[in-house]
N, C-alpha and C positions, 0 to 999 in steps of 0.2 A: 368264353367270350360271348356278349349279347349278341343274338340276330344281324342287329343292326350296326357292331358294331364291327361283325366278321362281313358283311357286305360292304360294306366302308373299306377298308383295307382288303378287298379282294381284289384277283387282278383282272383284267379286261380280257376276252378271247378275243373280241375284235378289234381294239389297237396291237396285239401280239400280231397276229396273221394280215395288219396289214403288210409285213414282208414276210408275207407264206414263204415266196420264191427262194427268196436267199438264206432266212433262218432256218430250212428246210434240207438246204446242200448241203450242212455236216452230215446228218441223217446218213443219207445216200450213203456218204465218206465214210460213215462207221457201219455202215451196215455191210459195205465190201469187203469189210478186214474181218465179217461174222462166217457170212457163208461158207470158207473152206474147213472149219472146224463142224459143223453143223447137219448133217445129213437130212435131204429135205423129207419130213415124217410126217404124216396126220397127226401123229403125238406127239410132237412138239410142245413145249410148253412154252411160253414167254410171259414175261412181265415188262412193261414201259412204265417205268418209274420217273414220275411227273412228266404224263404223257403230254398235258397241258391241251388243246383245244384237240388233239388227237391228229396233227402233222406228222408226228414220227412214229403213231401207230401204223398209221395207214401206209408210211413204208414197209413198215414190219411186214404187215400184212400180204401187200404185193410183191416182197421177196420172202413169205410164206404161206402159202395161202390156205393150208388147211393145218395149220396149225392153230392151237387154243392159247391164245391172245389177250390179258389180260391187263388193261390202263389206269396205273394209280395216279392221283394227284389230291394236293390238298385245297386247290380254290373250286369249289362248287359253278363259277362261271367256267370254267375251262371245260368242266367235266357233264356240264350242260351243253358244250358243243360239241367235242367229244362224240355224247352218245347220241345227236342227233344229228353227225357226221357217219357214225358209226354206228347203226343203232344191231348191229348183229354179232357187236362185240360187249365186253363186260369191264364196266369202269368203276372205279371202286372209290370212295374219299381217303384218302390215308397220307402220313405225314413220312417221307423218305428217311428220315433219322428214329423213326422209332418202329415202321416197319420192319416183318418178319416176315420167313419164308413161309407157306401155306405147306402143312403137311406132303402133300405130293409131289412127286419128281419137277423139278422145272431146269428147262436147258440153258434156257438166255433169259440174265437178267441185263435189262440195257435201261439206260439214263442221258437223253439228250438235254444237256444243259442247265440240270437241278444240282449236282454236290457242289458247286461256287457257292449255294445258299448256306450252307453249315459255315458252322465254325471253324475257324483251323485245328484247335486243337482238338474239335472229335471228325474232319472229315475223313479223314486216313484211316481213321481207327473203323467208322461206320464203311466205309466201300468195303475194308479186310473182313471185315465180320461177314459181310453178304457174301464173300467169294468165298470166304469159308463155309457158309451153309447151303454149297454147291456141293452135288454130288461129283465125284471123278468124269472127266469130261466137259463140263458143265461151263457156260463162258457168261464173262463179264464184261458188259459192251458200255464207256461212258465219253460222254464228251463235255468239259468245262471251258466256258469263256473264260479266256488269263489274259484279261484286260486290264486291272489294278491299275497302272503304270500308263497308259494310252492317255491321249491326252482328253478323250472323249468320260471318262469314267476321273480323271486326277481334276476334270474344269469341275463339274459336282460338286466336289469337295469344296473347291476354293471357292465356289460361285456361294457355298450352304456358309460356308463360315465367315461371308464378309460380312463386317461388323455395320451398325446402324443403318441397317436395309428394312425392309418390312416384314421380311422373314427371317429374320437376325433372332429373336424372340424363339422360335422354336429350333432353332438347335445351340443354344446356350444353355440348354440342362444340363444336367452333370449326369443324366442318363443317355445323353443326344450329342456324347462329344465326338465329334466328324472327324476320321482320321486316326486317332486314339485305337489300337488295338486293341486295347485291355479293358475297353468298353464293349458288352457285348451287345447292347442294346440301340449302337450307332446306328443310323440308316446304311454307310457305306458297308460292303463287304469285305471278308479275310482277303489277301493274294493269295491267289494260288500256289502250293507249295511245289519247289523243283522237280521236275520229273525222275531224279535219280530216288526221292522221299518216295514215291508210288512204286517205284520199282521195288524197291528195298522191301516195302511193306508187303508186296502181293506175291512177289519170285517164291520164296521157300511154301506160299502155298500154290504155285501154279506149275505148270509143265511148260508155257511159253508164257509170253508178256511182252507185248506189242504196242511202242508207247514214240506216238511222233504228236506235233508242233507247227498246225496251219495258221496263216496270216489271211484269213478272207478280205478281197478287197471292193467293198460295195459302194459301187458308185449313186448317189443318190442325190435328189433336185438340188438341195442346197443346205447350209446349215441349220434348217426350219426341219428339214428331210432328218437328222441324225437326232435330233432332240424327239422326232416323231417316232423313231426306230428303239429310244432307251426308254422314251414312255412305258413302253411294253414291257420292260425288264428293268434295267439298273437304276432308273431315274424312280420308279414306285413308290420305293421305302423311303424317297425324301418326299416324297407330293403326300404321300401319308403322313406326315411328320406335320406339314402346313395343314393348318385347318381353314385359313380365312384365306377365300377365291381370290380375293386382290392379290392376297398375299403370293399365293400360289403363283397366278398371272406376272408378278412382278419379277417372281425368281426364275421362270422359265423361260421369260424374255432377256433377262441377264445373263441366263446360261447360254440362250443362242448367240449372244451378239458375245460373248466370249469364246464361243464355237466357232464364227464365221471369224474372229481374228487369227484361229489358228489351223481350219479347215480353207485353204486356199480355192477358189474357183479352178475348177481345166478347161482345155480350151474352149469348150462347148459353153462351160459355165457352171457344170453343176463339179457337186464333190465327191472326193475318194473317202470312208470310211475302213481303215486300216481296223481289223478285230479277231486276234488271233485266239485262238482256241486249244488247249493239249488233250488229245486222246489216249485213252489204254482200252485193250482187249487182252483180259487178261482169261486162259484157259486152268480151270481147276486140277492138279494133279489127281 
């Protein structure tokens, strides 16, 4: 990919971390289901797999602190703040689906919010494989949005695929069909697959497998606030897709005002963002 073309399609560190706060509380949530397997060691190893601006390193960090800390991601923006969030840790470029393990012992491999990005038919297969090239003991810490079906991630879809709008034009390819599983070049994302499918895959190679199903409920100013919150993530791969600003402009105002019909005001005013998440920590036999 040109320069200028992987700048284009990279993703922002600071519309991500405008909601440090709340995209940061799974973190916490998995990182408490880490510590009882984990003895706290100076040789600890870890890896944070699509560390992304370096929020979930930096937990890591403060529930290990002399441990050897190491932040993958694939966007060069993320990984520029990252290290100058972090600059006494070591951030690496690399792509979660084609990454490997580094010759040396490593304890915890953990993934706040990156295997939603694969495909379905290889994400199961890629998380088994890194748990597998855990040594005995060794723990698999991830957490994906299992949003698919929300009405925040299903308006998307319907907002990208109404017909003679101004952004109608870029996803009418037959590489860009919205929805269509069996396209793998769609903007939207696979669903998440069942949590009995992770279990199945990761038990014969773990000694436990610890695997629950939050609903985070973020309250935010308004439906301008929810569109501002998937910029960062789920909304990306469509804004990428639009090339022409109008055009752009014209679809993200469609999508709020088909947000705010189904985002209700509370009594204060502002809205609930319903975004539920499944986790596993899985232990290497």
């Amino acid at each position: 990919m040109a320069e200028n073309e992987q700048k284009k399609n990279d993703w922002s560190a600071t519309q991500y971390l405008k909601f440090n706060t709340q995209r940061t509380r799974p973190v916490y949530d998995l990182v408490s289901q880490i510590l009882p397997h984990i003895p706290l060691s100076s040789s600890t190893s870890i890896f944070d797999l699509g560390c992304g601006p370096g929020n979930s390193t930096k937990v890591l960090l403060d529930a290990f602190p002399t441990a050897k800390i190491t932040g993958i991601d694939s966007s060069p923006d993320m990984l520029s703040k990252a290290r100058s969030t972090l600059p006494s840790l070591a951030f690496r470029l690399g792509d979660v689906e084609s990454w490997t393990l580094p010759s040396r012992a490593v304890d915890i491999l953990f993934s706040n919010a990156v295997f939603h990005w694969l495909r379905s038919p290889s994400r199961i297969r890629v998380i088994a494989k890194l748990l597998g090239s855990l040594a005995s003991g060794g723990v698999l810490a991830f957490q994906v949005p299992d949003n698919y079906h929300q009405p925040s991630h299903a308006l998307m879809r319907s907002t990208a695929t109404s017909p003679s709008q101004p952004w109608s034009p870029y996803f009418q390819n037959t590489n860009t069909r919205v929805g269509d599983i069996q396209d793998k070049k769609r903007p939207d994302l696979d669903p998440i697959e069942a949590p009995t499918e992770y279990y199945d895959a990761l038990a014969p190679l773990s000694s436990s497998v610890n695997i629950w199903r939050t609903e985070y409920q973020h309250v935010l100013p308004d439906a301008g606030g929810i569109v501002e919150w998937v910029k960062g993530t789920g909304l990306q791969p469509y804004l990428h897709q639009i090339t022409d600003e109008e055009a752009k402009e014209d679809f993200l105002a469609e999508y709020e005002r088909r947000l705010s019909e189904v985002y209700k005001p509370l009594g204060d005013g502002r809205v609930m963002l319903g975004y539920p998440r499944l986790f596993v920590v899985a232990v290497r036999k």
